[in-house]
N, CA, C and O atoms as a Tripos MOL2 file, in Angstrom:
@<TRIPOS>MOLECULE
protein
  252   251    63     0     0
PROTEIN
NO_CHARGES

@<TRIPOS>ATOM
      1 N         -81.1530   11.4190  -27.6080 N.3       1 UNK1
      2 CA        -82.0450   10.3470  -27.9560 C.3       1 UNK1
      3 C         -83.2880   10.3990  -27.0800 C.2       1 UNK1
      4 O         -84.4300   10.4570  -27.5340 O.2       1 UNK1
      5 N         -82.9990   10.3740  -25.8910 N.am      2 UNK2
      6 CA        -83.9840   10.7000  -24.8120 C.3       2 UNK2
      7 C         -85.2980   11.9850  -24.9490 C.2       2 UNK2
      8 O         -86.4980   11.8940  -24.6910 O.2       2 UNK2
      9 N         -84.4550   13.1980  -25.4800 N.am      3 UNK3
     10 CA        -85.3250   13.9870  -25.8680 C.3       3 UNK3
     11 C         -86.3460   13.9330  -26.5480 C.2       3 UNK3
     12 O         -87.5450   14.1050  -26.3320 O.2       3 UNK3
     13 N         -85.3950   13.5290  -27.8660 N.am      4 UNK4
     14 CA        -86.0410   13.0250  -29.0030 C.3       4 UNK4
     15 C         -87.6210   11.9830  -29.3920 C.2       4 UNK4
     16 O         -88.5880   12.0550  -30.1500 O.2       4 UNK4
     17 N         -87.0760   11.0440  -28.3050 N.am      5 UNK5
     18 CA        -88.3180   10.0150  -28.1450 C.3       5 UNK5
     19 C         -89.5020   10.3060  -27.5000 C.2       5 UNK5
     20 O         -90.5820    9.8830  -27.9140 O.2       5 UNK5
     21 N         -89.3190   11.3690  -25.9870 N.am      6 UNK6
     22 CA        -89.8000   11.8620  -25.3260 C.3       6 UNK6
     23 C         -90.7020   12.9650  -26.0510 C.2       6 UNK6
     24 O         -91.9150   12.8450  -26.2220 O.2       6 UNK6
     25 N         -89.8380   14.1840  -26.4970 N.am      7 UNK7
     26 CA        -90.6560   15.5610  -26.0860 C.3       7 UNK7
     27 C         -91.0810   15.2710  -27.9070 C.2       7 UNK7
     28 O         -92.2570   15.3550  -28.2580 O.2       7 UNK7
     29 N         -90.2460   15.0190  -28.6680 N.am      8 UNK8
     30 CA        -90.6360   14.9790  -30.5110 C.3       8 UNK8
     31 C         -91.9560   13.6950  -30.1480 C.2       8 UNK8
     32 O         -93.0450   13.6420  -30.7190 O.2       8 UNK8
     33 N         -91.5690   12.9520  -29.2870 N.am      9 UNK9
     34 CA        -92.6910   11.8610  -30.2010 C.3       9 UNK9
     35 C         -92.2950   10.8310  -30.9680 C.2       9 UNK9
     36 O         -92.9990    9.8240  -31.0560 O.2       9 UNK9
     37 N         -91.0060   10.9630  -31.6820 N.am     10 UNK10
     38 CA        -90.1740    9.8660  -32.4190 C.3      10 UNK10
     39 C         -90.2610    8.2070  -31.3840 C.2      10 UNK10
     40 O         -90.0630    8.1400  -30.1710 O.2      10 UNK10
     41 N         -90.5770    7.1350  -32.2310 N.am     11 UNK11
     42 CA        -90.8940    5.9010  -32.2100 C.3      11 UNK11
     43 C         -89.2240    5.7380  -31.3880 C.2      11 UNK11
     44 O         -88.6030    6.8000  -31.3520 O.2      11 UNK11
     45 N         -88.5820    4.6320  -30.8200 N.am     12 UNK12
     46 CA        -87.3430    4.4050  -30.7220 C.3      12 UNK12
     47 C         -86.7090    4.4070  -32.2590 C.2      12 UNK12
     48 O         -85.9540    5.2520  -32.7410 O.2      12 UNK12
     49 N         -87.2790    3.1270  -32.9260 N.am     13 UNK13
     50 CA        -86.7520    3.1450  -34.1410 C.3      13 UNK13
     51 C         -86.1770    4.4070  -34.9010 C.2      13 UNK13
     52 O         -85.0620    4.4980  -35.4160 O.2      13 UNK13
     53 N         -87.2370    5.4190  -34.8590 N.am     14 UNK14
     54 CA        -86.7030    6.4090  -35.6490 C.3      14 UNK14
     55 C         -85.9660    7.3780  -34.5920 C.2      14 UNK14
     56 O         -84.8980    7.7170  -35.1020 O.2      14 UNK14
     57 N         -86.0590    7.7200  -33.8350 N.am     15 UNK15
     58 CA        -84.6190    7.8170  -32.9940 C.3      15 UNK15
     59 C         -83.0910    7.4860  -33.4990 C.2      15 UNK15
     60 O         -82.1250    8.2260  -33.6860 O.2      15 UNK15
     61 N         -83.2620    6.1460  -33.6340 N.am     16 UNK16
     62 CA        -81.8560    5.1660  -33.6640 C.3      16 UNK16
     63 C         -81.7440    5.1540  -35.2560 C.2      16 UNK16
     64 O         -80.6520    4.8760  -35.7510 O.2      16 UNK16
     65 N         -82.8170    5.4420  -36.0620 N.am     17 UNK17
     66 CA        -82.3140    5.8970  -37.5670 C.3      17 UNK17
     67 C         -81.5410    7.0230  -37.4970 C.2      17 UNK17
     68 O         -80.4130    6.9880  -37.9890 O.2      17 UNK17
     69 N         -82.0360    8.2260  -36.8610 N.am     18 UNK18
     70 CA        -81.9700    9.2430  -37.0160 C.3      18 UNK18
     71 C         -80.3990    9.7460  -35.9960 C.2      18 UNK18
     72 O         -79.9450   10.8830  -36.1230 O.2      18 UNK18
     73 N         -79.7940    8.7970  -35.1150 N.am     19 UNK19
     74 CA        -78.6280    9.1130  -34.4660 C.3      19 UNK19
     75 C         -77.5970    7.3400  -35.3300 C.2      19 UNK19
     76 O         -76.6330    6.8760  -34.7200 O.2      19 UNK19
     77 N         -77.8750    6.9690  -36.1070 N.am     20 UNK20
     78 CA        -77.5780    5.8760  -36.5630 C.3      20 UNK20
     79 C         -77.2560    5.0760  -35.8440 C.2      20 UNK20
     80 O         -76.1020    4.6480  -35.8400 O.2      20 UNK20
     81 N         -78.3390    4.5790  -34.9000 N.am     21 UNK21
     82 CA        -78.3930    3.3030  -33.6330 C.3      21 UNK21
     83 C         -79.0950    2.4110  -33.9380 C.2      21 UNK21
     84 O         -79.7800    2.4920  -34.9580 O.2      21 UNK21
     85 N         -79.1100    1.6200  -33.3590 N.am     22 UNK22
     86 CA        -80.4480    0.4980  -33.2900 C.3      22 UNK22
     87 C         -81.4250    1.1680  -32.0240 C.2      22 UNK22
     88 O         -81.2710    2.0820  -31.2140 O.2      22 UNK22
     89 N         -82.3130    0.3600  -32.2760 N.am     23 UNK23
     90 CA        -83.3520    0.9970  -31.4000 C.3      23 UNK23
     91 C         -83.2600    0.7520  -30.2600 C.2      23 UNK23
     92 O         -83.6570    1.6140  -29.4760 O.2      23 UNK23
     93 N         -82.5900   -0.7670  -29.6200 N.am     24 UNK24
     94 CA        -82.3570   -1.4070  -28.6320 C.3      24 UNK24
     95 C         -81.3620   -0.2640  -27.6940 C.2      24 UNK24
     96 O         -81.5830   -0.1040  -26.4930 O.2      24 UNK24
     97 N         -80.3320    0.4360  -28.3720 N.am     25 UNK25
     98 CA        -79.5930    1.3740  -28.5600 C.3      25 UNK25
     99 C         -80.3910    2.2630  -27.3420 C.2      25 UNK25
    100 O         -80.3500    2.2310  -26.1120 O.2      25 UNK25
    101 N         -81.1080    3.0380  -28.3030 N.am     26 UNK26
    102 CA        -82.0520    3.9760  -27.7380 C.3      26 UNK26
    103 C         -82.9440    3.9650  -26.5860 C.2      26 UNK26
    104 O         -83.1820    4.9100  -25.8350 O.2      26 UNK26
    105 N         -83.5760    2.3590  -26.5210 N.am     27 UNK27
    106 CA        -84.1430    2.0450  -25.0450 C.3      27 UNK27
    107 C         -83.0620    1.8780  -23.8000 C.2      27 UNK27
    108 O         -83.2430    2.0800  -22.5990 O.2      27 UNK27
    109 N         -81.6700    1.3630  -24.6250 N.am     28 UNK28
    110 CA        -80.8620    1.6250  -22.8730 C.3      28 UNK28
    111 C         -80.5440    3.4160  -22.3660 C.2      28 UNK28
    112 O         -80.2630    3.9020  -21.2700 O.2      28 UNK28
    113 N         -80.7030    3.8960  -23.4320 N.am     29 UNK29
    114 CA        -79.9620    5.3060  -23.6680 C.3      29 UNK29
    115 C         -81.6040    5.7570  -22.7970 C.2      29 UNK29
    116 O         -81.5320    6.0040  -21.5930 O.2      29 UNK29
    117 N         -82.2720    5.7930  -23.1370 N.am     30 UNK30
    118 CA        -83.8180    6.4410  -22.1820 C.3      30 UNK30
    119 C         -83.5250    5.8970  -20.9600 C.2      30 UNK30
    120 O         -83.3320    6.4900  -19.8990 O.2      30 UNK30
    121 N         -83.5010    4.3420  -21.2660 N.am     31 UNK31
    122 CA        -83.7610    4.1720  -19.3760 C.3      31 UNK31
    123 C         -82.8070    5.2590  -18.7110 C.2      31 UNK31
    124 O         -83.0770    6.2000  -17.9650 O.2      31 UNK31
    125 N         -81.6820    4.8420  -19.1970 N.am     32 UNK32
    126 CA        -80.0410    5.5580  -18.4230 C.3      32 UNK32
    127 C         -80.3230    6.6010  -18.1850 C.2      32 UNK32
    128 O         -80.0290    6.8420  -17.0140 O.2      32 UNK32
    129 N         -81.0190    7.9020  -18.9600 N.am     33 UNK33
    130 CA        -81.3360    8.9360  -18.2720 C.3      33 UNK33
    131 C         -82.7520    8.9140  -17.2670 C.2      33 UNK33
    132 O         -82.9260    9.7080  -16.3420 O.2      33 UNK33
    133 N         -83.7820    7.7500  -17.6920 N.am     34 UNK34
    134 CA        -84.7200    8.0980  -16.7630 C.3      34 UNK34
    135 C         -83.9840    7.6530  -15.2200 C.2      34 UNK34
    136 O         -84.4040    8.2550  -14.2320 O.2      34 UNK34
    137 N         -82.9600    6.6660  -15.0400 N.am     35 UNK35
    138 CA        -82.4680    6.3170  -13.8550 C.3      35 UNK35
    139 C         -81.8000    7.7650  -13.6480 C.2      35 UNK35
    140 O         -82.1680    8.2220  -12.5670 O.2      35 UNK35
    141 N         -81.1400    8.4260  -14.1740 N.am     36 UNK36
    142 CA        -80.0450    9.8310  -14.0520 C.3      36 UNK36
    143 C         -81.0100   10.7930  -13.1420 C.2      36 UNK36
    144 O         -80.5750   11.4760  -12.2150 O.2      36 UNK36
    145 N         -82.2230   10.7510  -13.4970 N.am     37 UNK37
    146 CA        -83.3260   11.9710  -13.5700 C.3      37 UNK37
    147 C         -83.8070   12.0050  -12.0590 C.2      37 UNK37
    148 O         -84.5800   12.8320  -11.5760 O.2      37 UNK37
    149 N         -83.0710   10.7210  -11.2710 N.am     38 UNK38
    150 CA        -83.1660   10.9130   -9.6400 C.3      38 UNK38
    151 C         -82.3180   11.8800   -8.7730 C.2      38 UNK38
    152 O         -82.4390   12.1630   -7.5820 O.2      38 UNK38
    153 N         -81.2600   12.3880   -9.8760 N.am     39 UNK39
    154 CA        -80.0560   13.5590   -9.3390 C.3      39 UNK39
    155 C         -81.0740   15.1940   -9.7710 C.2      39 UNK39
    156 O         -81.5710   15.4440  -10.8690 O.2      39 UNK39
    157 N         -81.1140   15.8280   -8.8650 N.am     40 UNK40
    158 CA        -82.0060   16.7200   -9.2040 C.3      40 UNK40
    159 C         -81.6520   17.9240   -9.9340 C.2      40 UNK40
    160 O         -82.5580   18.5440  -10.4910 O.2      40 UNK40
    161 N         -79.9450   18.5140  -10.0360 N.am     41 UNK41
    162 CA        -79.2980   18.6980  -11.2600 C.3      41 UNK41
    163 C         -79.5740   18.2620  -12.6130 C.2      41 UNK41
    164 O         -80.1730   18.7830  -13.5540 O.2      41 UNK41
    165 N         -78.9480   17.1220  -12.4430 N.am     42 UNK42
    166 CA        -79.1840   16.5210  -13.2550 C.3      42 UNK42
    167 C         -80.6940   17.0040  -14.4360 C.2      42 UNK42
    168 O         -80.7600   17.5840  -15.5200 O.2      42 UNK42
    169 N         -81.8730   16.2930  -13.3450 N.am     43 UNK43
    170 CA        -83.1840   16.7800  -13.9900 C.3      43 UNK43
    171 C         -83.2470   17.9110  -14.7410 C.2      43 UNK43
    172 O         -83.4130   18.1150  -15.9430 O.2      43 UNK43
    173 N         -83.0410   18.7810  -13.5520 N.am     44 UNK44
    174 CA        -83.2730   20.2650  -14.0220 C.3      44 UNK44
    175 C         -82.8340   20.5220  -15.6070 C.2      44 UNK44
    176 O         -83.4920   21.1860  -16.4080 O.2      44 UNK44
    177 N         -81.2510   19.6720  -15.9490 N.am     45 UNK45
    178 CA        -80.6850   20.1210  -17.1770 C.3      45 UNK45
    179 C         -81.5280   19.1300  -18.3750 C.2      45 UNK45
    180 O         -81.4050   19.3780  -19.5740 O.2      45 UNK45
    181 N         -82.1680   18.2810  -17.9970 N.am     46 UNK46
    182 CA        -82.8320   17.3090  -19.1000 C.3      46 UNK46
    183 C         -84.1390   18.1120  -19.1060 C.2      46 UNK46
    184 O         -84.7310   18.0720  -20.1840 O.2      46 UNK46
    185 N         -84.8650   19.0170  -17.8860 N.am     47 UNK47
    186 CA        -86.0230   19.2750  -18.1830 C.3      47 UNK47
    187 C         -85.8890   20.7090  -18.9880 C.2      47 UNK47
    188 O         -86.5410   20.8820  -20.0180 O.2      47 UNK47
    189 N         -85.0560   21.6770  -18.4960 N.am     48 UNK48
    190 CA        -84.5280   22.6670  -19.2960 C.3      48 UNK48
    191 C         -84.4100   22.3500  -21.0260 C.2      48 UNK48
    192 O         -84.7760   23.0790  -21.9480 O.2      48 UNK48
    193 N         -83.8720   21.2180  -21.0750 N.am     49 UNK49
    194 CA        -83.2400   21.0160  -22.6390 C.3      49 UNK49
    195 C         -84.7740   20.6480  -23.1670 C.2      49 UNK49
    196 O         -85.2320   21.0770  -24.2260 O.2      49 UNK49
    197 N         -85.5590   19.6930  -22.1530 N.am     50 UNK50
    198 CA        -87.0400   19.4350  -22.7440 C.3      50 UNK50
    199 C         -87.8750   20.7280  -23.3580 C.2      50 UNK50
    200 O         -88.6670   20.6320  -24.2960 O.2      50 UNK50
    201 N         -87.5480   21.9840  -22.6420 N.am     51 UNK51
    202 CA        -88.4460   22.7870  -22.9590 C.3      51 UNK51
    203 C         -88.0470   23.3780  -24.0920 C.2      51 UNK51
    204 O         -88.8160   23.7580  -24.9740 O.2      51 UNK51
    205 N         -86.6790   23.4890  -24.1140 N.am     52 UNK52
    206 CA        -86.2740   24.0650  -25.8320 C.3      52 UNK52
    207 C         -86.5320   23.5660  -26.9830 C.2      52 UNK52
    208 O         -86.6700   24.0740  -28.0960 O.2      52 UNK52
    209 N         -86.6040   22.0720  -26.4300 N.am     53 UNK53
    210 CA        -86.5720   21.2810  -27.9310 C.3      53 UNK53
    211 C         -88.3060   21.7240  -28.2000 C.2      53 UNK53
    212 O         -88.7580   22.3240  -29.1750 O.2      53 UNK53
    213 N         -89.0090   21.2430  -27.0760 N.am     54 UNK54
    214 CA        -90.0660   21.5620  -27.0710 C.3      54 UNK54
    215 C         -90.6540   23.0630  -28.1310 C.2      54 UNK54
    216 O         -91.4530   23.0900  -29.0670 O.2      54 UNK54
    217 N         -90.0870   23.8460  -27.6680 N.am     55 UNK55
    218 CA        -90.3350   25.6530  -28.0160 C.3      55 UNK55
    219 C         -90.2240   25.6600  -29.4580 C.2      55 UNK55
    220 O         -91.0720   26.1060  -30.2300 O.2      55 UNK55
    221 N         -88.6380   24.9050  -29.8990 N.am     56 UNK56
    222 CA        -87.8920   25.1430  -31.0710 C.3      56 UNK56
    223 C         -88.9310   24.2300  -32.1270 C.2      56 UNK56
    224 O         -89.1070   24.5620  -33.2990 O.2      56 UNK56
    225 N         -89.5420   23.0950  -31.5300 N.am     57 UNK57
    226 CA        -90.3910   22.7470  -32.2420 C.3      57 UNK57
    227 C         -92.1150   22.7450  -32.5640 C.2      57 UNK57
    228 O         -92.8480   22.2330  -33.4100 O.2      57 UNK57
    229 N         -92.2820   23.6260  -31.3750 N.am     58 UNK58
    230 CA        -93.7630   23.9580  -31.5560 C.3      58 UNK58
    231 C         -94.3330   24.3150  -33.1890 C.2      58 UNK58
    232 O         -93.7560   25.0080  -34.0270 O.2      58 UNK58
    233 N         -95.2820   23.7980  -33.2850 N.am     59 UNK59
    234 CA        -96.1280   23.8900  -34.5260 C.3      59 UNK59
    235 C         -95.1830   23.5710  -35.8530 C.2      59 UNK59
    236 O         -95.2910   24.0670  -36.9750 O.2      59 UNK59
    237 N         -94.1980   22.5630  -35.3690 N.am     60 UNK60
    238 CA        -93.3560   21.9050  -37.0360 C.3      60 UNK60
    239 C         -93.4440   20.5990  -36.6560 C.2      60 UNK60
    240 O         -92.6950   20.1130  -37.5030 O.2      60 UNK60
    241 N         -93.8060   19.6990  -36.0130 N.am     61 UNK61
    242 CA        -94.0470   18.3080  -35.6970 C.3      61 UNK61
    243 C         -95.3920   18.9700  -34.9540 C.2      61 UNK61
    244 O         -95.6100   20.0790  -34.4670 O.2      61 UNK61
    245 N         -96.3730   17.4720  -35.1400 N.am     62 UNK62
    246 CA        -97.3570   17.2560  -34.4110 C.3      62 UNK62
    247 C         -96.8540   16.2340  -32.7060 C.2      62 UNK62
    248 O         -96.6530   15.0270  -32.5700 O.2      62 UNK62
    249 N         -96.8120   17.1200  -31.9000 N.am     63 UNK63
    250 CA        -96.7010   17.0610  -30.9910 C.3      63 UNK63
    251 C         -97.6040   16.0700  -29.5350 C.2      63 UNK63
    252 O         -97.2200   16.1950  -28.3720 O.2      63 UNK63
@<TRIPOS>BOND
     1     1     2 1
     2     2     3 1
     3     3     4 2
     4     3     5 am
     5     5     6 1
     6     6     7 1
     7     7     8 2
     8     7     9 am
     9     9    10 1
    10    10    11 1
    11    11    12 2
    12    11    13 am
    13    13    14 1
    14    14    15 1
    15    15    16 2
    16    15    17 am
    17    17    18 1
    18    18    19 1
    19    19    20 2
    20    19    21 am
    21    21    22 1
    22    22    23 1
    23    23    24 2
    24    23    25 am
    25    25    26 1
    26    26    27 1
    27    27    28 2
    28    27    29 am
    29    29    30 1
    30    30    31 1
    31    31    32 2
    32    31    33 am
    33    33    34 1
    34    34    35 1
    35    35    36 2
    36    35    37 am
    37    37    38 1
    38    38    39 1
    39    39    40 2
    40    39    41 am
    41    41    42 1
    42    42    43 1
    43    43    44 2
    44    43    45 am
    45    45    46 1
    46    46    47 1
    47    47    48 2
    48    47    49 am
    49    49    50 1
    50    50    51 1
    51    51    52 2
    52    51    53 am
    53    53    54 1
    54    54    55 1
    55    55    56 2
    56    55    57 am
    57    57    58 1
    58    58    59 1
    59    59    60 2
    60    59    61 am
    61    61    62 1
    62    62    63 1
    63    63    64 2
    64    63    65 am
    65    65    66 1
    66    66    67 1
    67    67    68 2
    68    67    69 am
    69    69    70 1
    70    70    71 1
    71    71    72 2
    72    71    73 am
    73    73    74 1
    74    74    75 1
    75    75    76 2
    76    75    77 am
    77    77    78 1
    78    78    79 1
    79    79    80 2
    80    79    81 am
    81    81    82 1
    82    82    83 1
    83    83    84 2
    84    83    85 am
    85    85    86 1
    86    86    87 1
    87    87    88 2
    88    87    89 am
    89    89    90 1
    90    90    91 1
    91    91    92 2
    92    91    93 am
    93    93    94 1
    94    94    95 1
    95    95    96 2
    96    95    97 am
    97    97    98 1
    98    98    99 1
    99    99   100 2
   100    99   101 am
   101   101   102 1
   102   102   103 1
   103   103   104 2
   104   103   105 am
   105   105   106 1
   106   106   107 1
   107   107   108 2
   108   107   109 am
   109   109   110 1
   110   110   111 1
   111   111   112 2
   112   111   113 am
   113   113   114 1
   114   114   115 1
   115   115   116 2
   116   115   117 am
   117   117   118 1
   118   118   119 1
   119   119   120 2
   120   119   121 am
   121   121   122 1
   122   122   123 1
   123   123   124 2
   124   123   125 am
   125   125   126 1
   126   126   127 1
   127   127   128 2
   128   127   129 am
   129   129   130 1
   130   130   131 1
   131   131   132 2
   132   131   133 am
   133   133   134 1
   134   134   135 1
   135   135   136 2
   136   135   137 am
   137   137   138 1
   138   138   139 1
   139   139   140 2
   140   139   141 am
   141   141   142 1
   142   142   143 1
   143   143   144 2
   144   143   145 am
   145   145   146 1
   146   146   147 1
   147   147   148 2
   148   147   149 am
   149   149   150 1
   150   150   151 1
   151   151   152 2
   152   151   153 am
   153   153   154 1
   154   154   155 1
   155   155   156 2
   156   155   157 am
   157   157   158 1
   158   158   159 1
   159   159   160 2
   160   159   161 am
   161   161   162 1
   162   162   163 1
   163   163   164 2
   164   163   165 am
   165   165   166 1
   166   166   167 1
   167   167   168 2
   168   167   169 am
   169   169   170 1
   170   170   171 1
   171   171   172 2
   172   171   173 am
   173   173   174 1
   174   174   175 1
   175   175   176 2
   176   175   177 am
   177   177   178 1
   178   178   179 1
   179   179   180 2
   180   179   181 am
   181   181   182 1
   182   182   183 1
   183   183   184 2
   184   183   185 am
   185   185   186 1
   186   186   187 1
   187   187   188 2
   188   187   189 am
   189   189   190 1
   190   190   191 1
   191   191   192 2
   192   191   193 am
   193   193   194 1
   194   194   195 1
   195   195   196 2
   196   195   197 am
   197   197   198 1
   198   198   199 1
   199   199   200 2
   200   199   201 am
   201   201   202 1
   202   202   203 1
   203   203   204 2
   204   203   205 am
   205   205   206 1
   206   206   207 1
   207   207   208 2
   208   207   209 am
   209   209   210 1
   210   210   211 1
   211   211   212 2
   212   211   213 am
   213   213   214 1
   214   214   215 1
   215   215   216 2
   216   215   217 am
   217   217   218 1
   218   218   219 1
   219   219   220 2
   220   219   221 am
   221   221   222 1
   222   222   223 1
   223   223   224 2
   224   223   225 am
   225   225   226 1
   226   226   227 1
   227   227   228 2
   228   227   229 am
   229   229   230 1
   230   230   231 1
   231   231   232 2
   232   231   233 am
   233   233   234 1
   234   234   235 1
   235   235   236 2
   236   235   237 am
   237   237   238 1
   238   238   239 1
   239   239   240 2
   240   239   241 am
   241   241   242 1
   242   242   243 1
   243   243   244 2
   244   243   245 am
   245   245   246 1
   246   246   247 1
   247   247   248 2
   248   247   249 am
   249   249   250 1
   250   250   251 1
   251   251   252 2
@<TRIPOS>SUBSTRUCTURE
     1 UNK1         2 RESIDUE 1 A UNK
     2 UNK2         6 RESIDUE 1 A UNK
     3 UNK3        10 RESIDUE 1 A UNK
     4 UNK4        14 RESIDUE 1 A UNK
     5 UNK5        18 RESIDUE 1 A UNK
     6 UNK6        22 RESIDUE 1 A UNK
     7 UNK7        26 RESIDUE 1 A UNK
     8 UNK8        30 RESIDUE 1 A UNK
     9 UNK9        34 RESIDUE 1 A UNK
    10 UNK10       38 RESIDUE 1 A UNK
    11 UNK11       42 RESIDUE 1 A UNK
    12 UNK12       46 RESIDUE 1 A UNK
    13 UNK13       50 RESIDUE 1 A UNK
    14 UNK14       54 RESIDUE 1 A UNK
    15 UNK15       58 RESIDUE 1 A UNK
    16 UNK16       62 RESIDUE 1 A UNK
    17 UNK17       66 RESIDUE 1 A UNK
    18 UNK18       70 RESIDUE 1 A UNK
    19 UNK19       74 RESIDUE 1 A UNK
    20 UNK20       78 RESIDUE 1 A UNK
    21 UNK21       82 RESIDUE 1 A UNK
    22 UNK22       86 RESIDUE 1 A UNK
    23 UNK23       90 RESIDUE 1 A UNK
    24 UNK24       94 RESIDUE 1 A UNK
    25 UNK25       98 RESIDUE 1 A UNK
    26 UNK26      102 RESIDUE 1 A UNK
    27 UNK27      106 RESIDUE 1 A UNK
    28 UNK28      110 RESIDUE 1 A UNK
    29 UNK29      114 RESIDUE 1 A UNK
    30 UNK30      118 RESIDUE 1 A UNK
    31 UNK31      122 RESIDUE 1 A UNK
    32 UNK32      126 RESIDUE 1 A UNK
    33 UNK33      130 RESIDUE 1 A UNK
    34 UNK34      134 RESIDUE 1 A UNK
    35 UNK35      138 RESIDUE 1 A UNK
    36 UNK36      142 RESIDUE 1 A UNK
    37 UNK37      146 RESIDUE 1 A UNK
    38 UNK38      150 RESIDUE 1 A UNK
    39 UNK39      154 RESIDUE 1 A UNK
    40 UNK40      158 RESIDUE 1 A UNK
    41 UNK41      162 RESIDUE 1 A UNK
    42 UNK42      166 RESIDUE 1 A UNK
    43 UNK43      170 RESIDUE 1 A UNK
    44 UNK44      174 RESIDUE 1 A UNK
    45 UNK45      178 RESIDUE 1 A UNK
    46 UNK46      182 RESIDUE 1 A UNK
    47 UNK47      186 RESIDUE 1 A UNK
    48 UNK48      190 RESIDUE 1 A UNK
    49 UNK49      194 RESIDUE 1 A UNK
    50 UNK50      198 RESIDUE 1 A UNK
    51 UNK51      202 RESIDUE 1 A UNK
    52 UNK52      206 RESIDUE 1 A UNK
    53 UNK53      210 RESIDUE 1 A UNK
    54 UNK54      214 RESIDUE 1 A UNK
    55 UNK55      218 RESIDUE 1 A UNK
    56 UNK56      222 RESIDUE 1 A UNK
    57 UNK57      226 RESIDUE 1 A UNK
    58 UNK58      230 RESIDUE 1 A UNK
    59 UNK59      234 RESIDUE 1 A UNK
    60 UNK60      238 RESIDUE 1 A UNK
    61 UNK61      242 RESIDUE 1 A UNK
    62 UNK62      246 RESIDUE 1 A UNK
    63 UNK63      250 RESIDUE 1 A UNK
């Protein structure tokens, strides 16, 4: 979800359509990893996953 909102650009709403949540859903689910993102493991594996989604979607969403 985090990704999603982040690196796609997706609104919360469509996030929480798109994993069938509410959006409210989706804002605890971001914070929870932006609080996570102080373990520097941690980071590394959310910023890693950022860059794939990133890659995998270059030039098929406007970014």
């Amino acid at each position: 979800m985090y990704v999603s909102h982040v690196v796609l650009g997706l609104s919360m709403t469509e996030v929480g359509k798109g994993f069938g949540r509410d959006r409210t859903t989706v804002m605890h689910a971001c914070h929870l990893v932006e609080d996570l993102r102080d373990d520097e493991d941690f980071d590394h594996i959310i910023a890693r996953t950022e860059h794939i989604v990133a890659a995998a979607f270059r030039g098929r969403l406007p970014l």
